[in-house]
Biopython code that builds the backbone (N, CA, C, O; Angstrom):
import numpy as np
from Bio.PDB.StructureBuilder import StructureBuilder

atoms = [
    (1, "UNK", "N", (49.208, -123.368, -99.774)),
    (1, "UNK", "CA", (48.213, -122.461, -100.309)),
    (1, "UNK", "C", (48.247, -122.517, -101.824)),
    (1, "UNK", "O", (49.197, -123.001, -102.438)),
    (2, "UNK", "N", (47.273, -122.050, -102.347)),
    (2, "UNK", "CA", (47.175, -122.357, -104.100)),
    (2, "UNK", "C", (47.520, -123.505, -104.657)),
    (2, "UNK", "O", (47.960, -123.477, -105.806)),
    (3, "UNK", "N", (47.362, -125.054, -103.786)),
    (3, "UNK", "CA", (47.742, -125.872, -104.500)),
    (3, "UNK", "C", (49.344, -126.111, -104.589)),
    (3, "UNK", "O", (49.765, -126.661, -105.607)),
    (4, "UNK", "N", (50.411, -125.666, -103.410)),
    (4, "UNK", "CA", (51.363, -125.215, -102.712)),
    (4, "UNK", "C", (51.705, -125.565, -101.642)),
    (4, "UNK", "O", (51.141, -124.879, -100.789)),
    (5, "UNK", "N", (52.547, -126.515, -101.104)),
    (5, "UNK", "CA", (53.079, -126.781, -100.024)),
    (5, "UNK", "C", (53.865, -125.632, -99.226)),
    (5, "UNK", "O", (54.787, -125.063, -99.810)),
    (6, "UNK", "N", (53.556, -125.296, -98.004)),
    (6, "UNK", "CA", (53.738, -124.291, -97.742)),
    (6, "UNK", "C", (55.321, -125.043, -96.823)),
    (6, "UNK", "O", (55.441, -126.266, -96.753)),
    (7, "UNK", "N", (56.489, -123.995, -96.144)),
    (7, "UNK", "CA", (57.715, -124.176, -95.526)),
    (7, "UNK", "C", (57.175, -124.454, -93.893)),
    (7, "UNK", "O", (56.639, -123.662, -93.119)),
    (8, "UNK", "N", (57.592, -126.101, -93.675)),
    (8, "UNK", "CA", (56.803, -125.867, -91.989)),
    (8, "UNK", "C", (57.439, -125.146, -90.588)),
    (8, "UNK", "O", (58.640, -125.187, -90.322)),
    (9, "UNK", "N", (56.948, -124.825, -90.181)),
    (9, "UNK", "CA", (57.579, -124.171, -88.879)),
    (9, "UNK", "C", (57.351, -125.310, -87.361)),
    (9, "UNK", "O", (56.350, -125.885, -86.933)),
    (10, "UNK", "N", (58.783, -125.266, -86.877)),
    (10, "UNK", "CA", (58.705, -126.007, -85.850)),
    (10, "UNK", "C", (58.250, -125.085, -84.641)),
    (10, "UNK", "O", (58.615, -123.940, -84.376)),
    (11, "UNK", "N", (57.167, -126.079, -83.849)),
    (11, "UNK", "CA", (56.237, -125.681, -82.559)),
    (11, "UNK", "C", (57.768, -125.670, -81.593)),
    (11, "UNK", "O", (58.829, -126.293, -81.621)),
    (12, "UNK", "N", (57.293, -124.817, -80.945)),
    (12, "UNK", "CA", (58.425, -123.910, -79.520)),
    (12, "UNK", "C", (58.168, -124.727, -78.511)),
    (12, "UNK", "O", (57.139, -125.400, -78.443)),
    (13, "UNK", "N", (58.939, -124.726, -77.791)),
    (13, "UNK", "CA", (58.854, -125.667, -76.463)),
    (13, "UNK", "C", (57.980, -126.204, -75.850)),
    (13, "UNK", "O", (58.090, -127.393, -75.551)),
    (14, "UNK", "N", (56.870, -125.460, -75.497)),
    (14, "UNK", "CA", (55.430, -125.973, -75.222)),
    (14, "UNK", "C", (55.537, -127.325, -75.768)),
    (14, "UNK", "O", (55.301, -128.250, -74.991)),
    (15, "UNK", "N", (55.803, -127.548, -76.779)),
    (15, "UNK", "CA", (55.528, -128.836, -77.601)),
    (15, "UNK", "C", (56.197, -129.715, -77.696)),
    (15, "UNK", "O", (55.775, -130.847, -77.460)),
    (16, "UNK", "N", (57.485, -129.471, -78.082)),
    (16, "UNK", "CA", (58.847, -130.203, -77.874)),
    (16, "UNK", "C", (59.512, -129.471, -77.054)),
    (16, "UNK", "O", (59.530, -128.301, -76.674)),
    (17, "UNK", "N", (60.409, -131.073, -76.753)),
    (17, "UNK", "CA", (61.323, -131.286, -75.550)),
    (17, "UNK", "C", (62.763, -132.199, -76.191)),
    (17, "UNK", "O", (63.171, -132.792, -77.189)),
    (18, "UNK", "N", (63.048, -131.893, -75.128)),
    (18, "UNK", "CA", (64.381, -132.867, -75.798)),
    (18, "UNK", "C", (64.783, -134.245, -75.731)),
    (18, "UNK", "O", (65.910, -134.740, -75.707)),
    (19, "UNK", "N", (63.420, -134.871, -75.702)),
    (19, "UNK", "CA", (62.767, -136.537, -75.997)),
    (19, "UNK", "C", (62.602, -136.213, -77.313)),
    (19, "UNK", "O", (62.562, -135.149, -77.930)),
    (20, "UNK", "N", (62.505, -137.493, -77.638)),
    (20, "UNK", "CA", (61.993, -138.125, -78.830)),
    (20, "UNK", "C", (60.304, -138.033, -79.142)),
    (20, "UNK", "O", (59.465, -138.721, -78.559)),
    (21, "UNK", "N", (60.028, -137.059, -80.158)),
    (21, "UNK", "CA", (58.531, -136.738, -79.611)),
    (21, "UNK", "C", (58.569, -137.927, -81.430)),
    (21, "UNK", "O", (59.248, -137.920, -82.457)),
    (22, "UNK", "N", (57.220, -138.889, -80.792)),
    (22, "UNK", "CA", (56.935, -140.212, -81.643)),
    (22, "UNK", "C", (55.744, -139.750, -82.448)),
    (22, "UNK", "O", (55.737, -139.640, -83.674)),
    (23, "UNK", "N", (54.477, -139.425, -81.421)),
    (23, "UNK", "CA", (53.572, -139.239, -82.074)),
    (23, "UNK", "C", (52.394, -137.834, -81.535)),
    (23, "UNK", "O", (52.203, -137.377, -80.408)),
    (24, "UNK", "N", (51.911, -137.539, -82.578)),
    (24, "UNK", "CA", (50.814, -137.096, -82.360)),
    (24, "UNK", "C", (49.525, -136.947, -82.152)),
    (24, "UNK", "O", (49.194, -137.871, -82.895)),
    (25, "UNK", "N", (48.240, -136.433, -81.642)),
    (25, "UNK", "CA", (46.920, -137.004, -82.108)),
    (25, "UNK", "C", (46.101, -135.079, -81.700)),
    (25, "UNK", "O", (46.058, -134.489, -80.620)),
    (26, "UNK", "N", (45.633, -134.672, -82.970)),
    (26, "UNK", "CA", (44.512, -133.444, -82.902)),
    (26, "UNK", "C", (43.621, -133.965, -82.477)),
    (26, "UNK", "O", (43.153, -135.008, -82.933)),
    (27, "UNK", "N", (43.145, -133.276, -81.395)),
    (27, "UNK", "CA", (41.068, -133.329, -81.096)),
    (27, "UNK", "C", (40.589, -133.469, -82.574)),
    (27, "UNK", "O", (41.502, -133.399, -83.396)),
    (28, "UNK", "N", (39.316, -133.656, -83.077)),
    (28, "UNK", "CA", (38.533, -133.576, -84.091)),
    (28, "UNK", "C", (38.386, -132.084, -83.857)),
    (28, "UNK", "O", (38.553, -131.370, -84.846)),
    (29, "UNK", "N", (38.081, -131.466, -82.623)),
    (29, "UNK", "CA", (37.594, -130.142, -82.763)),
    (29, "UNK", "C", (38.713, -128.923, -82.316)),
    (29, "UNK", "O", (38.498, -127.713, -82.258)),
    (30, "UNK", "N", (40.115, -129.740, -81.989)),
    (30, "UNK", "CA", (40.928, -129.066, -82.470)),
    (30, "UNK", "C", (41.227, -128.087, -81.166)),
    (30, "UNK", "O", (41.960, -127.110, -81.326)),
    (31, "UNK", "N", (40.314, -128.530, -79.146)),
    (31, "UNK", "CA", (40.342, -128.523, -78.647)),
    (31, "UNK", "C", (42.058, -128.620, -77.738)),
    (31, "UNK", "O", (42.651, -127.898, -76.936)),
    (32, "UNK", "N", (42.273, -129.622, -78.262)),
    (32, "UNK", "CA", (43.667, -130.426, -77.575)),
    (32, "UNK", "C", (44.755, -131.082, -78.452)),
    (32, "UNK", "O", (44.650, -131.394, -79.638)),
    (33, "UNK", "N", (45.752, -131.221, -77.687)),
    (33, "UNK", "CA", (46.769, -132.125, -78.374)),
    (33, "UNK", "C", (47.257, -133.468, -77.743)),
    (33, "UNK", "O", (47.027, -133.414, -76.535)),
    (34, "UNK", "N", (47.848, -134.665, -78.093)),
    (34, "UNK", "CA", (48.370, -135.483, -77.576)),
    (34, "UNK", "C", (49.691, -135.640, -78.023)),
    (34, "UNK", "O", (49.962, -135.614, -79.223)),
    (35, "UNK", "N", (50.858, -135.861, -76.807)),
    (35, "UNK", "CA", (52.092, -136.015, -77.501)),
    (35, "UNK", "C", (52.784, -136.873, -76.845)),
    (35, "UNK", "O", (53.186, -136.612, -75.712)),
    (36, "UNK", "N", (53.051, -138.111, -77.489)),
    (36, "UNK", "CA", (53.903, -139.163, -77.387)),
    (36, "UNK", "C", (55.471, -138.925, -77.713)),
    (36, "UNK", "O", (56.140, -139.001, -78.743)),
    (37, "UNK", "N", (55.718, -138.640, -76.520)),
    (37, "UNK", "CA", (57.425, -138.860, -76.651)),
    (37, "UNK", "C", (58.206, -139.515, -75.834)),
    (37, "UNK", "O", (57.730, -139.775, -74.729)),
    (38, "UNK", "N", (59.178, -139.825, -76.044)),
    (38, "UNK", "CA", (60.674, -141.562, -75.390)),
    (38, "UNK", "C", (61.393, -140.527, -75.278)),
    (38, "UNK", "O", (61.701, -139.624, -76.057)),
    (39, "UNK", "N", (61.761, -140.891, -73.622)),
    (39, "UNK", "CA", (63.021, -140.243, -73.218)),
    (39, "UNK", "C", (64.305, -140.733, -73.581)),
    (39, "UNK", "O", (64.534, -141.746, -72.921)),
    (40, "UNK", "N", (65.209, -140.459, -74.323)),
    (40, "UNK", "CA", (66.385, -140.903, -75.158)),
    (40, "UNK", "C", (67.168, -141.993, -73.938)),
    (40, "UNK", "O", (67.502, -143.151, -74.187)),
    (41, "UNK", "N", (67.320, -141.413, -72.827)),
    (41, "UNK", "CA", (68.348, -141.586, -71.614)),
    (41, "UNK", "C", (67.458, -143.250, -71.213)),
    (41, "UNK", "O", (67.543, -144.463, -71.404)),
    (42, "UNK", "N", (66.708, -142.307, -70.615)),
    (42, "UNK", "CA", (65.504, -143.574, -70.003)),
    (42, "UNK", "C", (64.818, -144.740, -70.988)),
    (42, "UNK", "O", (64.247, -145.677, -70.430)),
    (43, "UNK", "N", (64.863, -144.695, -72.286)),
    (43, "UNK", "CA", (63.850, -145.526, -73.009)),
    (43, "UNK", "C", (62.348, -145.620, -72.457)),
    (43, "UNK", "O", (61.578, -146.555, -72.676)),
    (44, "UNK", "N", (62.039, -144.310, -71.593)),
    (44, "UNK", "CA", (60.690, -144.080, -71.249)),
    (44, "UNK", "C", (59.812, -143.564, -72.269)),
    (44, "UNK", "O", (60.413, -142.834, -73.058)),
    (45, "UNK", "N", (57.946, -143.783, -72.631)),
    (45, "UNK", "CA", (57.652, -143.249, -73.465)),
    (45, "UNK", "C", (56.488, -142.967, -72.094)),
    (45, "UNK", "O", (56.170, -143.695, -71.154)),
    (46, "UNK", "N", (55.878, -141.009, -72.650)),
    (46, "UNK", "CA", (55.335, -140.395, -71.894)),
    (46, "UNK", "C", (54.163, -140.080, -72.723)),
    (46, "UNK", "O", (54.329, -140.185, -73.938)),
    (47, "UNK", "N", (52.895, -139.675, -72.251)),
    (47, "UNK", "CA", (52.068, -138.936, -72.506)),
    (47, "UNK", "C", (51.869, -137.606, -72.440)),
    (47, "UNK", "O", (51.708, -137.422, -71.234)),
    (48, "UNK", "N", (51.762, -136.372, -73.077)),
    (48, "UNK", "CA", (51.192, -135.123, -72.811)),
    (48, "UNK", "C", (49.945, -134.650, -73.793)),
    (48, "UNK", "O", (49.694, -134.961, -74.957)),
    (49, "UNK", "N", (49.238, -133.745, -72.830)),
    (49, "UNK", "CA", (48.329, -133.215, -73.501)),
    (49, "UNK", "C", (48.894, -131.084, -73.866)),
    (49, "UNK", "O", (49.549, -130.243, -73.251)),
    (50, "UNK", "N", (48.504, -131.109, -74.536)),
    (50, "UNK", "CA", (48.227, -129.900, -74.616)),
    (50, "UNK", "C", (47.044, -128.830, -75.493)),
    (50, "UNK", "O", (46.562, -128.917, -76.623)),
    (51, "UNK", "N", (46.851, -127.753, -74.301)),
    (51, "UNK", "CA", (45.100, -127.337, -74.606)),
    (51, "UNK", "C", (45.381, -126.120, -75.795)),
    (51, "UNK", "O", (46.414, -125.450, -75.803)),
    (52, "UNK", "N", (44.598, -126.007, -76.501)),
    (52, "UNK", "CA", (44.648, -124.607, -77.390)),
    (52, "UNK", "C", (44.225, -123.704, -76.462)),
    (52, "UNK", "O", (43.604, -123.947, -75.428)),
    (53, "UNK", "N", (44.543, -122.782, -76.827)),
    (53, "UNK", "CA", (43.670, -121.295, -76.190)),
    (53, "UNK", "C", (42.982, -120.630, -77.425)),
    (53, "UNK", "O", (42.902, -120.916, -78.620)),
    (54, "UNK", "N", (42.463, -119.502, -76.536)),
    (54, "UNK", "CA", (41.286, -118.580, -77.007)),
    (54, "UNK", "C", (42.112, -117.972, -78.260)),
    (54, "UNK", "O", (41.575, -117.967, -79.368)),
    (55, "UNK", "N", (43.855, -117.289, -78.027)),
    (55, "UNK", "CA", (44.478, -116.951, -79.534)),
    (55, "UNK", "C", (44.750, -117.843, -80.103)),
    (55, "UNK", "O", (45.469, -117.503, -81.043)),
    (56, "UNK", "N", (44.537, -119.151, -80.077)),
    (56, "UNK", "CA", (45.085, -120.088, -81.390)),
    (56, "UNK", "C", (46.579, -120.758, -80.612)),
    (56, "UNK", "O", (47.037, -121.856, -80.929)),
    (57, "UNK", "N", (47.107, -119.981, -79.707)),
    (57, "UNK", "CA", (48.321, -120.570, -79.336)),
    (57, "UNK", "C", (48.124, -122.179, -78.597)),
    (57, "UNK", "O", (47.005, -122.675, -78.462)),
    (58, "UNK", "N", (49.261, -122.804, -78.203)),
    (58, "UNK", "CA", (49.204, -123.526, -77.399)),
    (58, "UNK", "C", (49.400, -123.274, -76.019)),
    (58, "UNK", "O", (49.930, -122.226, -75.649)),
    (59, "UNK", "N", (48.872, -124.481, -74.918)),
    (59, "UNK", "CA", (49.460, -123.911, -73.844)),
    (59, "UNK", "C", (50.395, -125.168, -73.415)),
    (59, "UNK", "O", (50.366, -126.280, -73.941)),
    (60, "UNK", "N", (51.193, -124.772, -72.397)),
    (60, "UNK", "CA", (52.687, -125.786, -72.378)),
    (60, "UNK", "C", (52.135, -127.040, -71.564)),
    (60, "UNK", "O", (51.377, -127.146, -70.599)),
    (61, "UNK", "N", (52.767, -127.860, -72.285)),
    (61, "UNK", "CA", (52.309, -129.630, -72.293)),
    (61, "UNK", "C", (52.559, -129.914, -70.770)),
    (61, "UNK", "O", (53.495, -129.497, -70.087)),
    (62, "UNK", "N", (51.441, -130.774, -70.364)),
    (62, "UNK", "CA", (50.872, -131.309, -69.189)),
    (62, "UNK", "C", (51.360, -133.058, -69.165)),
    (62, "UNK", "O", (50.589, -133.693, -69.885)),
    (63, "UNK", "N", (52.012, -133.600, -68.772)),
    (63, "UNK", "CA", (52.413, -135.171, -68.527)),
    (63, "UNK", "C", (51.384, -135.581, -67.837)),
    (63, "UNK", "O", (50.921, -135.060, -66.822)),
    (64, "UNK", "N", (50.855, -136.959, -68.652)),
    (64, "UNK", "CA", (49.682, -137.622, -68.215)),
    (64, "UNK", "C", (50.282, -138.484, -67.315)),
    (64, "UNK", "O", (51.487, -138.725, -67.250)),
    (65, "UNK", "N", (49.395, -138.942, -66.620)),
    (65, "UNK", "CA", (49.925, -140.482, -65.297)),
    (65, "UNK", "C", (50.057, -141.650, -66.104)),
    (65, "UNK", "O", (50.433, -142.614, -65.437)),
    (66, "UNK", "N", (49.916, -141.841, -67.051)),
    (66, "UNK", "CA", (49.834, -143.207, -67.923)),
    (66, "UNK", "C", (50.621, -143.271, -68.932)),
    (66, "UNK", "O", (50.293, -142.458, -69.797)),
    (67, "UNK", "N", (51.845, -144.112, -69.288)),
    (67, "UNK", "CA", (52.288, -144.470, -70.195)),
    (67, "UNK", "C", (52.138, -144.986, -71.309)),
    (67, "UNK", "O", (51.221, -145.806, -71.296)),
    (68, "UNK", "N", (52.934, -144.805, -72.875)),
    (68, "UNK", "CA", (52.078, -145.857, -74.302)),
    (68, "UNK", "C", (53.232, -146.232, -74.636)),
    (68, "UNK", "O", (54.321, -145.770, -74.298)),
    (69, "UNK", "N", (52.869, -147.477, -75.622)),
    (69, "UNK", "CA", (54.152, -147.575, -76.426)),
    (69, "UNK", "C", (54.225, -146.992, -77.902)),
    (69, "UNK", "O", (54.653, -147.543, -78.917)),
    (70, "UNK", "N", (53.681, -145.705, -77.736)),
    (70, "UNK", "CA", (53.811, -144.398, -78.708)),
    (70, "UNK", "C", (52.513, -144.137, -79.718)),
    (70, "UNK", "O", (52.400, -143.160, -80.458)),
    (71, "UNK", "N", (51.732, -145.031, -79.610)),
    (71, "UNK", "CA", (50.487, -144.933, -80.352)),
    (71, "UNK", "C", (49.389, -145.020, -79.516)),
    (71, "UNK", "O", (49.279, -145.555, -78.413)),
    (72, "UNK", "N", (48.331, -144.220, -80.420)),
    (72, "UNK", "CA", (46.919, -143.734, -79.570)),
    (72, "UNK", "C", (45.754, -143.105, -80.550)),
    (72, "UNK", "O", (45.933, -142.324, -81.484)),
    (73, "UNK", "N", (44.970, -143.455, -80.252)),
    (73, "UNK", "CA", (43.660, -142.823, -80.981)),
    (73, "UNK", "C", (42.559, -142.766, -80.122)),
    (73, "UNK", "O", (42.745, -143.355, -79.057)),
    (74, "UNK", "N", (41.242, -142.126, -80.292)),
    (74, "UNK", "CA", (40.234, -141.609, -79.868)),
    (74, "UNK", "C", (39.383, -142.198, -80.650)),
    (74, "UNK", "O", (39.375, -142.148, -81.880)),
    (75, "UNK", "N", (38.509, -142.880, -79.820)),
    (75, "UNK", "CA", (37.096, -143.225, -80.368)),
    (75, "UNK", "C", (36.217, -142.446, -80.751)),
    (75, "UNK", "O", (35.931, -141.455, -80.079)),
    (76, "UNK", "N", (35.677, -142.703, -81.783)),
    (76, "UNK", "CA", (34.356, -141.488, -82.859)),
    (76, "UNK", "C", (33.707, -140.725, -81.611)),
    (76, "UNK", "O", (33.482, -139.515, -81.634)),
    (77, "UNK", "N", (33.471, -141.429, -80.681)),
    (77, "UNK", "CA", (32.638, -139.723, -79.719)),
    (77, "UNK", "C", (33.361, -139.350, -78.839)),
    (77, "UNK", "O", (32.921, -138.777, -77.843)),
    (78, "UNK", "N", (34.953, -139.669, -79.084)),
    (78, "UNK", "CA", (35.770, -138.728, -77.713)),
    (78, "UNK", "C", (35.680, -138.848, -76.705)),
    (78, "UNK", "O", (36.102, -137.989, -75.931)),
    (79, "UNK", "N", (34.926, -140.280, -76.176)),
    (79, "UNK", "CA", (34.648, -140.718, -74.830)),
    (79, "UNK", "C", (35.769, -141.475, -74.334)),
    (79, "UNK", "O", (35.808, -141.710, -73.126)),
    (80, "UNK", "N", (36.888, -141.982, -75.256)),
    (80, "UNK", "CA", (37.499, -143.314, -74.923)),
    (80, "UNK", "C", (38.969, -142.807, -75.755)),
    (80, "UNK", "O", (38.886, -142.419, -76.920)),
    (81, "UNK", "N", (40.079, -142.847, -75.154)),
    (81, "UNK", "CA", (41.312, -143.099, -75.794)),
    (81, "UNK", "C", (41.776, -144.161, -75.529)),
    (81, "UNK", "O", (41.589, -144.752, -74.465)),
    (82, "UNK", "N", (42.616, -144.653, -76.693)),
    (82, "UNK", "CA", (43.061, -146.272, -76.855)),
    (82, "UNK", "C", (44.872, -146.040, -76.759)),
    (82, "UNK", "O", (45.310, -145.086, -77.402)),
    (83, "UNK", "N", (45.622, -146.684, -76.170)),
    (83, "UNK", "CA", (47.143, -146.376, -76.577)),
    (83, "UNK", "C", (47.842, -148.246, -76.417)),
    (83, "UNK", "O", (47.254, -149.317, -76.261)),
    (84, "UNK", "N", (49.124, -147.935, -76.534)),
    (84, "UNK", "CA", (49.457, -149.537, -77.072)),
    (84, "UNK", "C", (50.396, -149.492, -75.430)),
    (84, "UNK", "O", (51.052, -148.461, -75.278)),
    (85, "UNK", "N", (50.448, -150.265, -74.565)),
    (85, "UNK", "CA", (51.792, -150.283, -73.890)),
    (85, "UNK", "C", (51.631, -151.478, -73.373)),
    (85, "UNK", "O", (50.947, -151.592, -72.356)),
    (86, "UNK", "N", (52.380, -152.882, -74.127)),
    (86, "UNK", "CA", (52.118, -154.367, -73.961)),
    (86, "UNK", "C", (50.886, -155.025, -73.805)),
    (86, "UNK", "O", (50.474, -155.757, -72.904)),
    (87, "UNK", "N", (50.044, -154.374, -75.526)),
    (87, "UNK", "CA", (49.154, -154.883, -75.456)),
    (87, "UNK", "C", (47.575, -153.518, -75.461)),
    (87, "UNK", "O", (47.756, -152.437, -74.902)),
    (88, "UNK", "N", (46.728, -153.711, -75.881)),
    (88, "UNK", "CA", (45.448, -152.738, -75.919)),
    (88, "UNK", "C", (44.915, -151.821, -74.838)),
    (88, "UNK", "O", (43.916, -152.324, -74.323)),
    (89, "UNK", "N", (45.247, -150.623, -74.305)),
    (89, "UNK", "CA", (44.663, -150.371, -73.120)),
    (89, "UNK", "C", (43.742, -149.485, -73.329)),
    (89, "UNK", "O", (44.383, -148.477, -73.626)),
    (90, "UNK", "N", (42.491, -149.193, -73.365)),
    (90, "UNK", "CA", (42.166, -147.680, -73.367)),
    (90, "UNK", "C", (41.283, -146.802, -71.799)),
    (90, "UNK", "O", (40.814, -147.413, -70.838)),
    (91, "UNK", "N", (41.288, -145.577, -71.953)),
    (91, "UNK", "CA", (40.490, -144.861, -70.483)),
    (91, "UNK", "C", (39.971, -144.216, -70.793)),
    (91, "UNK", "O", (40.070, -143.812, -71.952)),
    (92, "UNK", "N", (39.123, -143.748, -69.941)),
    (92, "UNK", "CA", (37.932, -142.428, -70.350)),
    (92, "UNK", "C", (39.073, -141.089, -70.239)),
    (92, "UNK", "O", (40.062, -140.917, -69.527)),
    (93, "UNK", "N", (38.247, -140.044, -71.572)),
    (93, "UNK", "CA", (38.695, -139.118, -71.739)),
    (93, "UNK", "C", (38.115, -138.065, -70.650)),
    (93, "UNK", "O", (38.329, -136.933, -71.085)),
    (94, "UNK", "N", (37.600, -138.030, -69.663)),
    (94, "UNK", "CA", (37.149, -137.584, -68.372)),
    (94, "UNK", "C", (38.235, -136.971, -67.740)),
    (94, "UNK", "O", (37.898, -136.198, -66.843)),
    (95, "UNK", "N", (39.550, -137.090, -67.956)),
    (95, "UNK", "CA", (40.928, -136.788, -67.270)),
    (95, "UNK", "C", (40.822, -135.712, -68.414)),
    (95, "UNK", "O", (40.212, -134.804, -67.850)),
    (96, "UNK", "N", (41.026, -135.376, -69.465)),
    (96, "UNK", "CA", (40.940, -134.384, -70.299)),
    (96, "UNK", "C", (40.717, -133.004, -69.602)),
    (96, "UNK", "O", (41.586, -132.150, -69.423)),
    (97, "UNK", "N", (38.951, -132.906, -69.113)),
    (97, "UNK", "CA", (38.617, -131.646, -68.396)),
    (97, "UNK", "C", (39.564, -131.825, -67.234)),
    (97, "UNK", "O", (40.118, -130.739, -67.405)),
    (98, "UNK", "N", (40.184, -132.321, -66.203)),
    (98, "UNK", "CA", (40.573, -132.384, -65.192)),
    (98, "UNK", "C", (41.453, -131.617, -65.321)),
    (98, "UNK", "O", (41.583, -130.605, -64.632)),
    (99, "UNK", "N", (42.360, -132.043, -66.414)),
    (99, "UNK", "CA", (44.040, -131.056, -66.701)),
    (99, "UNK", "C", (44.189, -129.935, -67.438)),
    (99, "UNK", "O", (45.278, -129.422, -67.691)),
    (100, "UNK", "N", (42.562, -129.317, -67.984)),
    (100, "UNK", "CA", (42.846, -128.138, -68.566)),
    (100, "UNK", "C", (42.617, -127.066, -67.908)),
    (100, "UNK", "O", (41.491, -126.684, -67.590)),
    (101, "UNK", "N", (43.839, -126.402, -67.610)),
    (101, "UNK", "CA", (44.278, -124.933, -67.040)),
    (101, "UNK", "C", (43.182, -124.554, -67.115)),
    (101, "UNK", "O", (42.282, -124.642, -67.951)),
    (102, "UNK", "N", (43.393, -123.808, -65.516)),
    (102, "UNK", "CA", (42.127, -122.559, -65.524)),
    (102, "UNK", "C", (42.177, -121.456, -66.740)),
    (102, "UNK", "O", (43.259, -121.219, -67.278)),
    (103, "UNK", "N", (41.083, -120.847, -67.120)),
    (103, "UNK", "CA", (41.114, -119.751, -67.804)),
    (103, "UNK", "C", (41.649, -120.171, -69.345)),
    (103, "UNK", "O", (42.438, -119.612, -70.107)),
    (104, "UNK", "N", (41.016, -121.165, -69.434)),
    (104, "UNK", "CA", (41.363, -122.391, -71.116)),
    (104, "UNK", "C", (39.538, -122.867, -71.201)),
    (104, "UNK", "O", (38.954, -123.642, -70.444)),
    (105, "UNK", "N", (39.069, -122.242, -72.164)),
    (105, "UNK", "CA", (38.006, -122.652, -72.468)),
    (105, "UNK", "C", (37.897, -123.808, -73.574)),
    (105, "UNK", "O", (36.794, -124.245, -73.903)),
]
sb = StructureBuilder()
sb.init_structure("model")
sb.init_model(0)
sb.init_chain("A")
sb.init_seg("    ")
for serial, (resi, resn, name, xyz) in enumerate(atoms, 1):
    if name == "N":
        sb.init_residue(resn, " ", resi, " ")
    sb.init_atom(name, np.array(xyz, "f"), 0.0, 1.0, " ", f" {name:<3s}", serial, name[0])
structure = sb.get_structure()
């Protein structure tokens, strides 16, 4: 604030776990989250989403069926996510509405 780096606060469980969380990705509209994290034990890397709610909070992260090798982005109209796991894969963001909790607008 004022041209001020403000002190960050770490997100509560919902968010992290006790993997290796790699990466992140905000909706543009600030809808959702994506979270790339490697299970330390396993050398597994996972997908989760998680939805905002109506107070601003989060709600607790959802494991996608599809694996990355920790990177991902969204195409300009949010139709298409891209992630890396040996090589270019991307899927329709159509699974998005599927996994957001009832009573999550």
């Amino acid at each position: 604030m004022n041209g001020e780096f403000s002190e960050p606060d770490k997100l509560g469980k919902s968010y992290n776990s006790d993997d290796y969380e790699a990466a992140i990705l905000i909706a543009p509209d600030e809808e959702f989250m994506l979270i790339s994290s490697t299970d330390i034990q396993y050398r597994e890397v996972k997908f989760h989403i998680s939805f905002k709610k109506a107070d601003g909070s989060w709600s607790d992260r959802i494991e996608l069926p599809f694996y990355c090798g920790g990177f991902f982005a969204l195409s300009p109209d949010g139709k298409y996510l891209f992630f890396m796991n040996e090589g270019i894969w991307w899927v329709s963001t159509s699974f998005i509405d599927e996994l957001k909790p009832a009573g999550i607008d």
